[in-house]
N, C-alpha and C positions, 0 to 999 in steps of 0.2 A: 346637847346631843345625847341620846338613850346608849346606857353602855350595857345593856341587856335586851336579847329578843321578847321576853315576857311583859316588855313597857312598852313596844311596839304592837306586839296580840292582842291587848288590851283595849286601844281605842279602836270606837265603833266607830263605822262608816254611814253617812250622810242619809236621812232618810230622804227618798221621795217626795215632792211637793205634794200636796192635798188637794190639787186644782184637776180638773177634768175638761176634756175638749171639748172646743164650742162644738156645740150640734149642729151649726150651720157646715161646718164641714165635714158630718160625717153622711149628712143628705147628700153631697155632692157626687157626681155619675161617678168619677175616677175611685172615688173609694168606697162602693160600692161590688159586691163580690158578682163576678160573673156569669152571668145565664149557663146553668149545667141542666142535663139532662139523662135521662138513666136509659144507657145503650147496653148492648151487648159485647162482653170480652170474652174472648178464650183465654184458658191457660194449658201451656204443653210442658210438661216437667218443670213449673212453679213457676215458667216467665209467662205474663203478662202479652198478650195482644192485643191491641187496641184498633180500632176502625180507623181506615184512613180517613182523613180529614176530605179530600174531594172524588177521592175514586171506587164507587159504588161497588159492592160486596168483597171490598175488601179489608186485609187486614195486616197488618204491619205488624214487624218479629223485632227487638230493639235492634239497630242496625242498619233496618233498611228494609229487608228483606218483606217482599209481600206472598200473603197467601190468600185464598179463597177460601168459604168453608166448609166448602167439600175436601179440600188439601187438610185441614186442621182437623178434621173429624175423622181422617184414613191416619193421623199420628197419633191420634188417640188422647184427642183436647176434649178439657171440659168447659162447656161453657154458663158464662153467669153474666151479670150483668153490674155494672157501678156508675157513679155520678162522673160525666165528662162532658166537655163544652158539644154543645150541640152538633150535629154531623147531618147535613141538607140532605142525604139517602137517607138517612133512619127515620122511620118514622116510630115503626114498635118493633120489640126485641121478637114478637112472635113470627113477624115479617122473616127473618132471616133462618133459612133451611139449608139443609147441604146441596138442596136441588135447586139453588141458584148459582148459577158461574160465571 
């Protein structure tokens, strides 16, 4: 038994094998990364809105809450666009105006 912390510091920890994963499992559908697509988000004082998932020009506040983007653009949101799973209303970010409701 070490009757010093300095002989415990001492010894290195175990490296990593040198083997790498069969390639047949990283073809596989499951670990393959998800279908994204580049939508349209607002942000209203640094939080993040994101398209709802089935209900067409709309937009989701964390929480819950929805808004349009005629609602998001009267608060004084900016909006941009980022990579998110595909959304069956969106087709292009140009698509969406305040003069949708």
């Amino acid at each position: 038994m070490s009757r010093f912390l300095s002989d415990k510091l001492t010894k290195k920890t175990p490296k990593a094998p040198k083997t790498f994963p069969d390639p047949s499992i990283l073809s596989r559908p499951e670990n393959r990364m998800a279908e994204r697509d580049w939508v349209p988000i607002f942000y209203v004082d640094g939080i993040m809105l994101v398209p709802h998932y089935t209900e067409k020009h709309t937009w989701v506040w964390p929480g819950g809450d929805t808004y349009t983007a005629a609602e998001l653009e009267a608060m004084g949101a900016k909006q941009t666009t980022t990579l998110l799973w595909p959304r069956y209303w969106l087709n292009k970010p140009e698509e969406i105006s305040s003069s949708q409701t």
